[in-house]
C-alpha positions as CSV (number, residue, x, y, z in Angstrom):
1,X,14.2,12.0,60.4
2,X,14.8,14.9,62.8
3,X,12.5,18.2,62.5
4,X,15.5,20.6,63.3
5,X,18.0,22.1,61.1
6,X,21.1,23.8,62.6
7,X,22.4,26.1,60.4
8,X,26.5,27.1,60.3
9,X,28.1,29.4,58.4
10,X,31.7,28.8,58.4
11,X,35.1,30.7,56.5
12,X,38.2,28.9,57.6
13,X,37.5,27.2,60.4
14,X,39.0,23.8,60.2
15,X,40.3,23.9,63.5
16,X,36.6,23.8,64.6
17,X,34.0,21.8,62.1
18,X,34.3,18.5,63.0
19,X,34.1,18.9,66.5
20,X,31.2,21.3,67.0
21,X,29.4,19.2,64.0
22,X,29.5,16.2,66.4
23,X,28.7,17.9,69.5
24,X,25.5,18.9,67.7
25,X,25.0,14.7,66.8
26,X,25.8,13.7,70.3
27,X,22.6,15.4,71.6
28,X,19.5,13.6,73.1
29,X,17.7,15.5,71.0
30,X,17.8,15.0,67.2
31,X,19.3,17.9,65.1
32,X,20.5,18.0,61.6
33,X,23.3,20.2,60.2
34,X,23.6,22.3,57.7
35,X,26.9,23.6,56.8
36,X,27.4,26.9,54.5
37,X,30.8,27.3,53.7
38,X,31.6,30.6,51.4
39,X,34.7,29.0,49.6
40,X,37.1,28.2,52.5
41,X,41.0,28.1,51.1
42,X,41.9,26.1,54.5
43,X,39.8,22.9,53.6
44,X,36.5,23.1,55.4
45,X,34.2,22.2,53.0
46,X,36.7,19.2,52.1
47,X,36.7,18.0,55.9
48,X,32.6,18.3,56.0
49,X,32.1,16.2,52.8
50,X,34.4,13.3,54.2
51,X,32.1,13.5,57.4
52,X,29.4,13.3,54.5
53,X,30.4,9.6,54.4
54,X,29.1,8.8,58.5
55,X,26.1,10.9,58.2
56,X,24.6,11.4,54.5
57,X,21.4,12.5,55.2
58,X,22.1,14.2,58.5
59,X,24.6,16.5,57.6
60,X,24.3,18.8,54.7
61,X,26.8,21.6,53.0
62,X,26.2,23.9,50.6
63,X,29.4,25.6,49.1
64,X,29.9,29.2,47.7
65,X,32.5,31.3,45.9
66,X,34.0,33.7,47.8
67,X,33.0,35.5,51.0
68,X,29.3,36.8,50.8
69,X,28.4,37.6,54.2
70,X,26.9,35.7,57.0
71,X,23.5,37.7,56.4
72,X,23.5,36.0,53.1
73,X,24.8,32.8,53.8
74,X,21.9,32.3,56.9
75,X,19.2,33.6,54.6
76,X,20.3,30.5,51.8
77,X,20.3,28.2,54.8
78,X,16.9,29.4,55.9
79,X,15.3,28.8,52.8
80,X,17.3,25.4,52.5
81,X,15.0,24.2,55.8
82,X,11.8,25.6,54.4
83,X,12.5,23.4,51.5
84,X,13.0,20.9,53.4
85,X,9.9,21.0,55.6
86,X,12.0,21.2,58.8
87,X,10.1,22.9,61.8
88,X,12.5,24.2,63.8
89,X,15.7,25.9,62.0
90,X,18.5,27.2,64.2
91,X,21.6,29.2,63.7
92,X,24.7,29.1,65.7
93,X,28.8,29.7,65.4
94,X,31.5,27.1,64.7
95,X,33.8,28.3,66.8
96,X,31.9,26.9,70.6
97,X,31.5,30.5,71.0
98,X,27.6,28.9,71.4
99,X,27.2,26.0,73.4
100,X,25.7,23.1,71.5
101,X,23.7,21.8,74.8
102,X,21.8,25.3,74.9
103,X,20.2,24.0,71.6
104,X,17.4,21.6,73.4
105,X,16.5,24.5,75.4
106,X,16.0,26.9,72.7
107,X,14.2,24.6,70.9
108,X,12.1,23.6,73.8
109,X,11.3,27.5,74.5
110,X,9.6,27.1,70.7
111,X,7.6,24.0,71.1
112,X,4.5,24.8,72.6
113,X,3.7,27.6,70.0
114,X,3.9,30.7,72.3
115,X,7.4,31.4,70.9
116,X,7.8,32.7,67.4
117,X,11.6,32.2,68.2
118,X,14.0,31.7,70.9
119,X,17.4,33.9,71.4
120,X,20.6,32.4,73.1
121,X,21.1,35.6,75.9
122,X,24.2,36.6,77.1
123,X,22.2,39.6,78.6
124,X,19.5,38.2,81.5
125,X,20.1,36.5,84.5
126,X,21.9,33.4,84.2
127,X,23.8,34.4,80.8
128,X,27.2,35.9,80.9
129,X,30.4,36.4,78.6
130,X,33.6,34.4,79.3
131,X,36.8,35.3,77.9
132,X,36.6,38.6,76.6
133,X,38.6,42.0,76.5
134,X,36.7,44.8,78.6
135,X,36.4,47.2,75.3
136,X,34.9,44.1,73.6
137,X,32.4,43.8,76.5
138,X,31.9,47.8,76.4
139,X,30.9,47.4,72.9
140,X,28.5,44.3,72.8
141,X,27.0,46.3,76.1
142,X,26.7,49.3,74.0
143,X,25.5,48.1,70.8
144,X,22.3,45.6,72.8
145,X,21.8,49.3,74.7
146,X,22.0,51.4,71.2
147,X,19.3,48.6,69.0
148,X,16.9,48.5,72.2
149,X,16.7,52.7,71.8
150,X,16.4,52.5,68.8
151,X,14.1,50.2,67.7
152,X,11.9,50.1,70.8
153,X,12.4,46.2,70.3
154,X,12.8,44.8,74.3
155,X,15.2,42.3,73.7
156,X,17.9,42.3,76.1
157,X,20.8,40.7,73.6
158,X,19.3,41.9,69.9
159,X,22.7,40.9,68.3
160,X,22.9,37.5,69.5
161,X,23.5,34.9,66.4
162,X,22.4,31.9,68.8
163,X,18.5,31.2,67.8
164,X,16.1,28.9,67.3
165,X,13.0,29.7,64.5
166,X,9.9,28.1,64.1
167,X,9.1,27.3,60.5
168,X,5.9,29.7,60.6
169,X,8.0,33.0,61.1
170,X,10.7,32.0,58.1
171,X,7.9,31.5,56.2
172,X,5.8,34.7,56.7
173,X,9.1,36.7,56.8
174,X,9.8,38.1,53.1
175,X,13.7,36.6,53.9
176,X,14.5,38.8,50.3
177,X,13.6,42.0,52.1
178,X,16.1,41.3,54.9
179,X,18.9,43.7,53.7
180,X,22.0,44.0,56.1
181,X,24.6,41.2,55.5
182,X,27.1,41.8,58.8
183,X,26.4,41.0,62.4
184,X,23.4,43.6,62.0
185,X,21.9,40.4,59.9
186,X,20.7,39.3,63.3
187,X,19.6,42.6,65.0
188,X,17.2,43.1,61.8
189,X,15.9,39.1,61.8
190,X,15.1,39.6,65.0
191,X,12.9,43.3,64.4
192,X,11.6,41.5,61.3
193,X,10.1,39.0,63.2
194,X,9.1,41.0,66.4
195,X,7.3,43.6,63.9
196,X,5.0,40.4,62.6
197,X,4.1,39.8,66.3
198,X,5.6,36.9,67.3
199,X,6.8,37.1,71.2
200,X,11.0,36.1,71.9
201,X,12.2,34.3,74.3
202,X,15.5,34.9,75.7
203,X,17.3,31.9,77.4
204,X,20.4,32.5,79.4
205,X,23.8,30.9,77.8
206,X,27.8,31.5,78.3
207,X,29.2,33.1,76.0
208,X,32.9,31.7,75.0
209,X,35.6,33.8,73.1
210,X,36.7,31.4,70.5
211,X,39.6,29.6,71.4
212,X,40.7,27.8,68.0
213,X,40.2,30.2,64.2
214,X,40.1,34.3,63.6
215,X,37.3,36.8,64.7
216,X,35.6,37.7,61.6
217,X,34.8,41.0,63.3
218,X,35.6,44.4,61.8
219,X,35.1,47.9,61.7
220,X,32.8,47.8,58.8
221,X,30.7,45.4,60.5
222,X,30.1,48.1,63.4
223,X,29.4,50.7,60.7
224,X,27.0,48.6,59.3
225,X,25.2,48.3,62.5
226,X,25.1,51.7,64.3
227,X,23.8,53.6,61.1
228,X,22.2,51.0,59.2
229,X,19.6,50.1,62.0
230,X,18.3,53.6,62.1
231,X,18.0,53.4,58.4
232,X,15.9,50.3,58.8
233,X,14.1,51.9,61.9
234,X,12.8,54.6,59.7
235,X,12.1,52.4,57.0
236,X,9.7,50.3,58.9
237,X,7.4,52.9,59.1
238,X,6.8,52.5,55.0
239,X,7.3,48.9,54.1
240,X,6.4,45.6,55.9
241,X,8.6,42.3,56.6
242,X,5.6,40.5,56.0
243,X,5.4,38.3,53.0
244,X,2.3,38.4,50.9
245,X,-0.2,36.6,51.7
246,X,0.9,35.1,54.7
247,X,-1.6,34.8,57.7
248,X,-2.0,37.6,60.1
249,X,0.3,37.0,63.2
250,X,-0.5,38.3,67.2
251,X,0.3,41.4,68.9
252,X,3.9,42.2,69.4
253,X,5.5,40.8,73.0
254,X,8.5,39.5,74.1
255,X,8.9,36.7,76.6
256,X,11.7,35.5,79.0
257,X,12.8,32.2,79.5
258,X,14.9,31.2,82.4
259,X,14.9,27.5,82.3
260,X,12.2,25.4,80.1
């Protein structure tokens, strides 16, 4: 029985599932996988239930109508491992966007209890961006500068959908209060959880342009993100992440993690 869940949304992306689902099994360390599928038409959720077969109580997939938005689909995985009394719960792409290896070390960053959770960088020393168009490199530059002005939150890639929770932050998070459902999902996970006090760690990764699918990005996505994070700046001030009754957590810090 492994205590890590790695959680994948996915929409179309047969080209990809099997493979990245058994880069995750081929690693020393033991990870199960969780596969949220929001009603593929190409056959994804067909080609995860025959790999179902191999690995029945490794490899989970939960199956919804229609496209509901990553934000959503994360927050049904994330309550999916509490349920399931895992104690470290990750998140990544299908698309090897996020290298599977990077998974032991942002795990590792959350073992000894410092970390609250553990961010896949693309922004400190050592991390970097492979593949991309310059105006798409402008952007993600502009968007880590815009959250960290915003929010005051000293995280050096706030976007980044590569990370590694420890069970105690999902649970003291009130996951229904988390309201964006875009790429802004993972900017305001992050504030949630930095607002309770627990410290981030940032550990470098290589950040690949998918090779194989479609980008799911659009411009509604961006909207979402540049006015909706002042909107949940603001509304920070009047209501708290924090579920009720949860224990009090530490004072609010952020750590950096080269190498673990």
């Amino acid at each position: 029985m492994s205590d890590s869940l790695v959680i994948i949304p996915t929409y179309n992306e047969k080209e990809n599932i099997a493979n990245i689902i058994l880069a995750v099994f081929s690693l020393q360390v033991s990870f199960h996988v969780l596969i949220v599928d929001d009603g593929s038409p190409d056959g994804t959720a067909k080609i995860v239930k025959e790999m179902q077969v191999q690995y029945p109580d490794s490899l989970h997939l939960i199956e919804r109508q229609g496209k509901l938005g990553l934000g959503t689909a994360y927050i049904r995985g994330f309550k999916f491992g509490l349920e399931k009394k895992y104690d470290f719960i990750c998140e990544m792409d299908a698309d090897f966007s996020h290298p599977p290896k990077k998974l032991i070390e942002l795990r590792a960053a959350c073992l000894d209890g410092e970390n609250g959770l553990a961010v896949g960088s693309r922004y400190i020393k050592g991390g970097k961006c492979e593949n991309w168009p310059w105006d798409r490199l402008i952007l993600s530059y502009g968007a880590s500068w815009y959250v960290k002005l915003i929010t005051w939150m000293n995280v050096n890639d706030p976007t980044a959908g590569f990370v590694c929770y420890r069970r105690e932050v999902l649970e003291n998070l009130d996951l229904d209060k988390i309201r964006f459902i875009g790429y802004a999902f993972q900017i305001e996970m992050k504030y949630a959880a930095r607002t309770l006090g627990y410290k981030i760690a940032e550990v470098p990764i290589t950040f690949t342009d998918r090779i194989e699918g479609i980008s799911k990005m659009s411009n509604g996505i961006i909207k979402e993100a540049v006015v909706g994070v002042i909107k949940m700046r603001w509304d920070s001030f009047f209501n708290s992440y924090q579920k009720k009754n949860s224990p009090k957590t530490i004072k609010p810090s952020i750590s950096r993690s080269k190498t673990v």
